[in-house]
C-alpha positions as CSV (number, residue, x, y, z in Angstrom):
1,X,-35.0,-78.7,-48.6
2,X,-32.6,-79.0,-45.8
3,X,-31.6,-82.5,-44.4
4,X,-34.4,-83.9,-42.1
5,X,-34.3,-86.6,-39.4
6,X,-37.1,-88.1,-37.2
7,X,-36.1,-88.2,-33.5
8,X,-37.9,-88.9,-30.3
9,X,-39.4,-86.7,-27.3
10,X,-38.8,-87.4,-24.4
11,X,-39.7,-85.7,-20.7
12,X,-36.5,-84.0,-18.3
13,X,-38.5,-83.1,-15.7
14,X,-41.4,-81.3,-16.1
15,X,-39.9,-80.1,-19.3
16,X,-39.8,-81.8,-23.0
17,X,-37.1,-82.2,-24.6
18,X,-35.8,-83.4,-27.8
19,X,-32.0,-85.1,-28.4
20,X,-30.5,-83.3,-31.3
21,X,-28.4,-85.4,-33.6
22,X,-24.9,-84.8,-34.4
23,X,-25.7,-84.1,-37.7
24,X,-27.7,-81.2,-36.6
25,X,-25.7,-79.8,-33.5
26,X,-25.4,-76.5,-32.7
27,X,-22.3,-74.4,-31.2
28,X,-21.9,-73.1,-27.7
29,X,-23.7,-73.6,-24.6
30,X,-26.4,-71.9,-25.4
31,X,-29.1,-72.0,-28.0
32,X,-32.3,-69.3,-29.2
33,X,-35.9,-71.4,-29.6
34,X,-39.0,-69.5,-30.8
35,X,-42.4,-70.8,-32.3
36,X,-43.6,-70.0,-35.9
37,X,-47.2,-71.4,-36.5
38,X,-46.3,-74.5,-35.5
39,X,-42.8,-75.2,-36.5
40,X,-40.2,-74.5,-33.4
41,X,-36.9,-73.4,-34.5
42,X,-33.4,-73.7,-32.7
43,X,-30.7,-72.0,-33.6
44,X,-27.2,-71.4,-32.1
45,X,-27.2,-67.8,-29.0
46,X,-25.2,-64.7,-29.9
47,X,-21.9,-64.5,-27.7
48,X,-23.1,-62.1,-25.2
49,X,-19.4,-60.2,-25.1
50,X,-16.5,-59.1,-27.1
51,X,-14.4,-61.5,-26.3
52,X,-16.5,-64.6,-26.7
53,X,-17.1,-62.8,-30.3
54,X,-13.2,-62.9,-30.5
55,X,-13.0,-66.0,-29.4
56,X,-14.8,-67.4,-32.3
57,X,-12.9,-66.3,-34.8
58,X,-10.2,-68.1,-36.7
59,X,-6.7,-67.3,-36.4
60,X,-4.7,-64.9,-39.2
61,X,-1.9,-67.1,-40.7
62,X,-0.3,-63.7,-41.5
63,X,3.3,-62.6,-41.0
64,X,2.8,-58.8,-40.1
65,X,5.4,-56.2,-40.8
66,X,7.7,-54.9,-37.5
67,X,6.2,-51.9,-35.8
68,X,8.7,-49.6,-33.9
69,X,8.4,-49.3,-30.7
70,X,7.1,-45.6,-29.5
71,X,8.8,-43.7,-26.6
72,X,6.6,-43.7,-23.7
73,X,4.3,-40.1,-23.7
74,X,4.7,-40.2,-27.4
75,X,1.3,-38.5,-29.2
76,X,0.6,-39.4,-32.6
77,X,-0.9,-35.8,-34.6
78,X,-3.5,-35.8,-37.1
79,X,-0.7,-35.2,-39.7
80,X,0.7,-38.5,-38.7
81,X,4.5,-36.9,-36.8
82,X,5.0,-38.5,-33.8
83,X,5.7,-36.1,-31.1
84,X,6.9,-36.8,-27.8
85,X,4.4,-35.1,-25.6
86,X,4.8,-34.9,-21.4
87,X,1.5,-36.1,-20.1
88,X,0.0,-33.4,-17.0
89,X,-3.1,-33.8,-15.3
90,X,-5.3,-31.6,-17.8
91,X,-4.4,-34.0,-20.6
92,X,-4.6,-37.2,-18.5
93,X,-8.1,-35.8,-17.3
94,X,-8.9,-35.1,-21.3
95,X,-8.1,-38.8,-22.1
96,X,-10.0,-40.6,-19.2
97,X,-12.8,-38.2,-20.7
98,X,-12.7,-40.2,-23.6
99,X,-11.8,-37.4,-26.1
100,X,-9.5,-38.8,-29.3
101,X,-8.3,-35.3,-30.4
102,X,-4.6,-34.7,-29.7
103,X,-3.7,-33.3,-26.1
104,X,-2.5,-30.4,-27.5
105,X,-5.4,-29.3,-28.7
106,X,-7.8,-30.8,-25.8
107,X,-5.4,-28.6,-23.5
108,X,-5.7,-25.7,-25.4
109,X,-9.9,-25.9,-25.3
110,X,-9.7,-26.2,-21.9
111,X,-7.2,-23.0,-21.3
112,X,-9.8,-20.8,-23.5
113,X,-13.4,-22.5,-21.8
């Protein structure tokens, strides 16, 4: 069984409350309680966004390899070339669309549609 302390209530307010020992303390700011029979249980919130999830992650004590730098407009194809590719309003308008294909072939869908 898990490790087990007895601690005092106590009234905030019109609220009861209970101080949690350091033993038992939980992460963050904010914390989940719910009732089962009659057991409450606390247990540590969900980050609410991306980068609070990010945030609790440890670093990488990696070196990672160089990456060459792309020329701007570059387009990488599904065989994996890199192909410098002028950006015009039909493929900007593809991107903000939210379409992953390459331009080329966004453009050409929307020539024949």
């Amino acid at each position: 069984m898990a490790a087990e302390r007895h601690v005092k209530l106590f009234k905030n307010g019109r609220n009861q409350a209970v101080r949690i020992p350091r033993e038992f303390e939980l992460p963050g700011d904010d914390a989940l309680i719910r009732k089962e029979g009659d057991r409450l249980i606390i247990e540590p919130a969900r980050p609410k966004s991306l980068l609070a999830v990010l945030a609790t992650l440890r670093s990488i004590d990696e070196d990672f390899p160089p990456i060459s730098d792309l020329a701007p407009n570059s387009v990488l194809t599904e065989e994996g070339d890199v192909s410098p590719q002028v950006l015009n309003s039909e493929s900007a308008l593809a991107v903000e669309a939210g379409s992953f294909s390459p331009l080329s072939r966004i453009i050409e869908g929307q020539r024949k549609g």
